[in-house]
N, C-alpha and C positions, 0 to 999 in steps of 0.2 A: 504494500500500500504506500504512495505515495503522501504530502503533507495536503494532500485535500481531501483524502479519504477517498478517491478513487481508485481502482485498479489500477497498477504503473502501466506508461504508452499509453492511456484514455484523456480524453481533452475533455472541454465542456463540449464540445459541436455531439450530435446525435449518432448513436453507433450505426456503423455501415449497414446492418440487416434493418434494423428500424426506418431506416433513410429507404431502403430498397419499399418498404411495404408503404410508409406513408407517399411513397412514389407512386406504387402502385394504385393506391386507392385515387391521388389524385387525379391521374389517365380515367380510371374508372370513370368516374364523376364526372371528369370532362368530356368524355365520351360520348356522343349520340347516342338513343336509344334506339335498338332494330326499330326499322320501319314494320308495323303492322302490313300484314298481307293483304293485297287490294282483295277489295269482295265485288264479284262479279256477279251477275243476272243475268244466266241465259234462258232464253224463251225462245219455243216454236209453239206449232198449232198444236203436235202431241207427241208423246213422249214413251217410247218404249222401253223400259227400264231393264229388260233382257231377265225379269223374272217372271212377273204378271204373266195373265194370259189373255190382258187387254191391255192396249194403247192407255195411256192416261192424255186428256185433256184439261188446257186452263192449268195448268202446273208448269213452274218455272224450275232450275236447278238452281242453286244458292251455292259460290264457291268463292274459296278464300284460299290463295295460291296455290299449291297445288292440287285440293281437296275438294269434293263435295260437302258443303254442310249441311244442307237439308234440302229435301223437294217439296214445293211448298206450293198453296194456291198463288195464281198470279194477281199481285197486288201493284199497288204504283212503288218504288221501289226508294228508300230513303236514303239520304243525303249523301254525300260521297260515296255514292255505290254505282258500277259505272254497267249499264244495260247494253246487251247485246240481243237485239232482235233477229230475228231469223222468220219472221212472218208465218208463210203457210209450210214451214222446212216439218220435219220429222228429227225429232234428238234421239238416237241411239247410242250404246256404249260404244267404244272404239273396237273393229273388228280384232279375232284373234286367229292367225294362220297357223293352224298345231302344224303344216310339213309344207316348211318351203326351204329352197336353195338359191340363195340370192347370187350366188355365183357361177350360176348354171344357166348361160344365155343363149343357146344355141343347140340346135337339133344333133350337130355332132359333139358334144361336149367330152368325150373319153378325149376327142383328139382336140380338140380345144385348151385343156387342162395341159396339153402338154406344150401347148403354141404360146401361153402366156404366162408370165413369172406371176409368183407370189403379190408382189405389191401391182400389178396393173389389175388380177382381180380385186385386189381389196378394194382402188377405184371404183372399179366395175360392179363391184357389190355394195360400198358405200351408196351412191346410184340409184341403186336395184333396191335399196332398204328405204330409203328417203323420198322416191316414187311410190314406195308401197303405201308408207304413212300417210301420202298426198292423198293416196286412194283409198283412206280410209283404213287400211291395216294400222292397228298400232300396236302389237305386240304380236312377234314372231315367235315361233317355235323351229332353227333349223336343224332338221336331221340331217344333218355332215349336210357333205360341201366338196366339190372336185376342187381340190388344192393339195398339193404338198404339204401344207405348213397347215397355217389358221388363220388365214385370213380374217374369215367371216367373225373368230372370234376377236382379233384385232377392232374389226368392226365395232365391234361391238365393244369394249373396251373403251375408243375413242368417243362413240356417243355419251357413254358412262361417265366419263371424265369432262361433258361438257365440252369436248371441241366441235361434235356437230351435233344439231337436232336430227334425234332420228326414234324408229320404234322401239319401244324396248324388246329385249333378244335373248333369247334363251334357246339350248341346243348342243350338239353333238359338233367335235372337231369335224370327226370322219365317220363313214360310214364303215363297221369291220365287217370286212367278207375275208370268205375260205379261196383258197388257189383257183383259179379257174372258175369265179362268184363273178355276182355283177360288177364289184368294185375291184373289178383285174381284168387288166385288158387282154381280150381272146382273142384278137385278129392279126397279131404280128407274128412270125416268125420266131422261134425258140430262143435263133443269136441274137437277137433284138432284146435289151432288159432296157426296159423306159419305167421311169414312176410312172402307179395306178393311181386311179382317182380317189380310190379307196386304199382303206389300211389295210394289205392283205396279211392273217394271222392263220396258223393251223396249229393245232392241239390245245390241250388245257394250258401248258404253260404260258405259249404267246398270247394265248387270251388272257390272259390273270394280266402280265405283262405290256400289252393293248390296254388293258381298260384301268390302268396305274398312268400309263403317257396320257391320254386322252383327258384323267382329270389332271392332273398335273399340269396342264398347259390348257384347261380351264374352262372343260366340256363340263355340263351340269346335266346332261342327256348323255347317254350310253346309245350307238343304235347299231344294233344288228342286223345284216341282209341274211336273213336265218331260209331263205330260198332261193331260188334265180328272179329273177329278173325281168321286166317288158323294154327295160331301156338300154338295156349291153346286149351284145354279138357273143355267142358260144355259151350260151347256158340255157336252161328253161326253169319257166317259172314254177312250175309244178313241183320238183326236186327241190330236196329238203338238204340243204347243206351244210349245217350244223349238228354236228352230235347231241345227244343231249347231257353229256357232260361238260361240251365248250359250252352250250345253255344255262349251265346251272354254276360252272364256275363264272360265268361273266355278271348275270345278276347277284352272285355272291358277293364277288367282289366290289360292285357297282355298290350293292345295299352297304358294304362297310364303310363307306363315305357317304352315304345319303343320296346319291345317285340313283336317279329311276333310270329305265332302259326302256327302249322302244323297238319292236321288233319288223322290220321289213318282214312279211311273209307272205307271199298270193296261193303258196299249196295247201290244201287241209292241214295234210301231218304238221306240215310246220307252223300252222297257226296253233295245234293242240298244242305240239313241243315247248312253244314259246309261252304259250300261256299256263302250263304245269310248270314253266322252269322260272315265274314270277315276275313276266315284265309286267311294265305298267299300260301298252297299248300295241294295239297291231294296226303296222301300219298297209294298208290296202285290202288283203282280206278275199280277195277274188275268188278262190274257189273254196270258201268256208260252206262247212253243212252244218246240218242243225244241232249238231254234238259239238262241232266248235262254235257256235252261236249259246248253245248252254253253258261253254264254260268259261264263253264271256262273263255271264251274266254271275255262275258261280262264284267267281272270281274277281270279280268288280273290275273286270279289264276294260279300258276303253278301245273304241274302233275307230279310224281315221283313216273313210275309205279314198279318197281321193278317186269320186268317180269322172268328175268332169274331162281329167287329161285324157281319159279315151275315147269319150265322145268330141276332145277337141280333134286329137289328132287320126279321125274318123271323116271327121269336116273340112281340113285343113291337107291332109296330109302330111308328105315329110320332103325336104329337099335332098334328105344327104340318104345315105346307101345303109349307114348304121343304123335308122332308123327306121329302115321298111320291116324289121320284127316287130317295131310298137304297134306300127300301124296294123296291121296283118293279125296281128295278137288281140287287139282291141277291136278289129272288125269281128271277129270270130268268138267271144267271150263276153262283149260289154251287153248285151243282152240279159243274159243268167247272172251275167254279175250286178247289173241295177235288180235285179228280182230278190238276189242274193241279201244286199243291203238295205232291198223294201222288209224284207223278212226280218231283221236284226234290227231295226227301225219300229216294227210292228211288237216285236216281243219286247223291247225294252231295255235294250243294250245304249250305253250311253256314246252316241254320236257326235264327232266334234268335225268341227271343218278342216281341213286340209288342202292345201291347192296342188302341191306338186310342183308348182312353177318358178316362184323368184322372180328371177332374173330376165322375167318376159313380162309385156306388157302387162302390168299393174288390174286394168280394167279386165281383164279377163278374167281373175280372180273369183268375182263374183259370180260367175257361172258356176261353181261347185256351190255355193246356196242356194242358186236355180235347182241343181243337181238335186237337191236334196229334197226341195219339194218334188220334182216329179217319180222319186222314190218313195214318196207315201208322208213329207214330213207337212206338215199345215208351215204357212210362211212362221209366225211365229217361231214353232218348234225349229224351224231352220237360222231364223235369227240366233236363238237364244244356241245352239248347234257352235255359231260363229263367236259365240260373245260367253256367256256362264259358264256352256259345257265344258268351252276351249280353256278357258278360267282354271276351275276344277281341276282338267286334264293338269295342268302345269302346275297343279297347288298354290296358284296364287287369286285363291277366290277371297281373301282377304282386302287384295287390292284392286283389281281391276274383272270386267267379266260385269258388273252391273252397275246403272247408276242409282247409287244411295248414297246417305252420307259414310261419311267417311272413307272412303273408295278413293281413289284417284281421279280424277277430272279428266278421264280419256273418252273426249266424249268425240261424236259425229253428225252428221246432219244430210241428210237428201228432201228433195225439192217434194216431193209426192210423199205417197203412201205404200209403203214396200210392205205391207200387209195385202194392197191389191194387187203390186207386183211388184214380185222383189230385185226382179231387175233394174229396179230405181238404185238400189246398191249398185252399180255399175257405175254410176256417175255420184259419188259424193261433194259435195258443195261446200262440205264445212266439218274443219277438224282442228280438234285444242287434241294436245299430247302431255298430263300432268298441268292443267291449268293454262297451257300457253296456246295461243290460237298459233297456227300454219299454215291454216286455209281459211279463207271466209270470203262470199261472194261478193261480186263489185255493188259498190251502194250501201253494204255496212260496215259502221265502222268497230274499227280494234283500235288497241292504242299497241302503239310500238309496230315493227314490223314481221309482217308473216315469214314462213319460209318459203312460201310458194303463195299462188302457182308459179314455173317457172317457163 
């Protein structure tokens, strides 16, 4: 002790950790208070909230930044609250695409995959992701993706972080097939070794081994082509090409990190295999019978037939040579197989949407909603197909999938009534993504600017 009775080295000035904290509080203090979240009023003529089994009319959405906070009757709207009319529009949730491939632009796509790097698809599928939200998708689901790398999850990554508006995205790196599966290319030459568009894996071990890379670098979907194929050269879709020990170690290992799986399957057996070995859906379904249609239902497995792509490419045809199987394949089977999914529609199997496409014109999409009603679904039932069920499917019916409060503000909007035809879906006029408008028709106003149209 010194003669002043302090501690020796201590002066009168305030000790340095005291000085740090009355510092700190002084910032505090001077600090701004967050701005309150603006609260918005959206209004149309009515409003299908993707649960009901009627339209509501005279009801507004109430949102306050990202969120909805109440649906409420439409009253005049109080003071700094800023109204967005939409007149005779229709409010719907924001659509959910449970199977698309944003990086898949082209009918030949095995040789595509090979003709462009890593970062010119991500371009390419950045694009293909942010046309889709224009069109009203706001939340993807993709099963893999023809890339080497991860693109699509790059993609997605960068939305995440705020450097672009785009859907939200969830999904598989890659698609894992067997030797000679759809995701291995069958049309070259032995002395030819090119990267497949797929992860090719055989036996238990590469699978355990596949499905550790895949989350590791930040798949939150597992998908397997547990059959052949309508869209690759040298396989059939009926054959079953997974064992059912690479089955059961892959949802094994998938479930010890919280990973669901999804299983590509168009033959019977391998929709059985897949749905005893514990995925969470199948995707296509094509020649399911009523024993796998029961063990959907046993099993709580969802179906995500993606019927529209064969009746597109029935209408359309194909340009390239790789792709005269789809078409051929789809003239000869898309018949029994819309009967197929009236049947699993009718029994009560939970149906989500799926397009199959990406990376192709956005407005076509909405053809597999059509899809769905001339499979036996009432428009509703095909809305809510696109929007809850897809919800559900993803486990994220927490947040998005209907509008309520507290939901996320992914909301939409078309000019008519898509209850008399749902092809109004085909043209969407108006979409917030999380609160924020990116589309809205000329003549009303938003504040700040959209992302499109472009």
């Amino acid at each position: 002790m010194n003669d002043t009775g302090r501690p020796s080295g201590a002066t009168g000035t305030q000790h340095p950790r005291a000085a740090l904290i009355t510092g700190f509080l002084l910032w505090a203090l001077a600090a701004p208070l967050a701005a309150e979240p603006e609260r918005v009023v959206l209004r149309g003529a009515r409003l299908i909230d993707g649960r009901g089994d009627a339209p509501l009319a005279g009801v507004s959405l109430v949102i306050e930044g990202e969120r909805i906070v109440s649906v409420r009757k439409t009253t005049a709207a109080s003071a700094g609250t800023r109204v967005i009319d939409l007149g005779g529009a229709t409010l719907l949730p924001g659509l959910i695409d449970a199977h698309t491939h944003p990086l898949i632009s082209t009918d030949s796509y095995q040789i595509d995959q090979l003709r462009w790097s890593s970062a010119y698809k991500a371009l390419k599928g950045l694009k293909a992701v942010q046309d889709n939200l224009l069109a009203g998708w706001t939340t993807l689901r993709i099963a893999g993706d023809a890339d080497r790398y991860y693109a699509h999850l790059d993609i997605r990554r960068a939305i995440d972080e705020g450097m672009f508006v785009g859907p939200r995205i969830t999904g598989a790196g890659h698609y894992l097939s067997v030797t000679g599966g759809g995701g291995d290319i069958n049309f070259l030459p032995s002395e030819l070794r090119v990267p497949t568009d797929g992860k090719v894996v055989d036996g238990v071990d590469e699978m355990r081994r596949a499905v550790r890379e895949e989350i590791k670098y930040g798949s939150d979907w597992i998908k397997l082509l547990v059959t052949g194929a309508f869209m690759s050269t040298g396989d059939r879709p009926e054959d079953v090409h997974m064992s059912p020990e690479e089955l059961r170690v892959a949802v094994e290992e998938a479930a010890r990190r919280g990973v669901p799986v999804m299983a590509h399957a168009h033959g019977t057996e391998g929709i059985k295999q897949a749905i005893r070995a514990g995925v969470r859906s199948i995707e296509h379904g094509t020649f399911m019978d009523d024993e796998a249609i029961d063990l959907m239902i046993e099993h709580d497995v969802f179906l995500v037939p993606t019927v529209y792509i064969g009746e597109y490419y029935i209408e359309k045809g194909s340009d390239s040579e790789e792709m005269e199987k789809m078409v051929e394949l789809s003239k000869s089977t898309q018949a029994d197989f819309e009967l197929r999914v009236a049947e699993a529609v009718r029994r009560g199997v939970k149906v989500a949407v799926g397009t199959d496409f990406g990376g192709y014109p956005p407005r076509i999409n909405a053809g597999e909603i059509s899809a769905m009603v001339r499979v036996g679904m009432t428009p509703m039932q095909a809305i809510q197909a696109a929007t809850r069920v897809g919800a559900e499917l993803l486990g994220w019916e927490d947040r998005v999938g209907t509008l309520e409060p507290g939901k996320l503000a992914d909301v939409i909007a078309v000019a008519g009534n898509p209850l008399d035809d749902v092809s109004e879906l085909e043209d969407v006029i108006f979409v917030m993504i999380g609160g924020r408008v990116v589309k809205a028709p000329d003549g009303v106003s938003v504040a700040g600017p959209t992302m499109g149209p472009r």
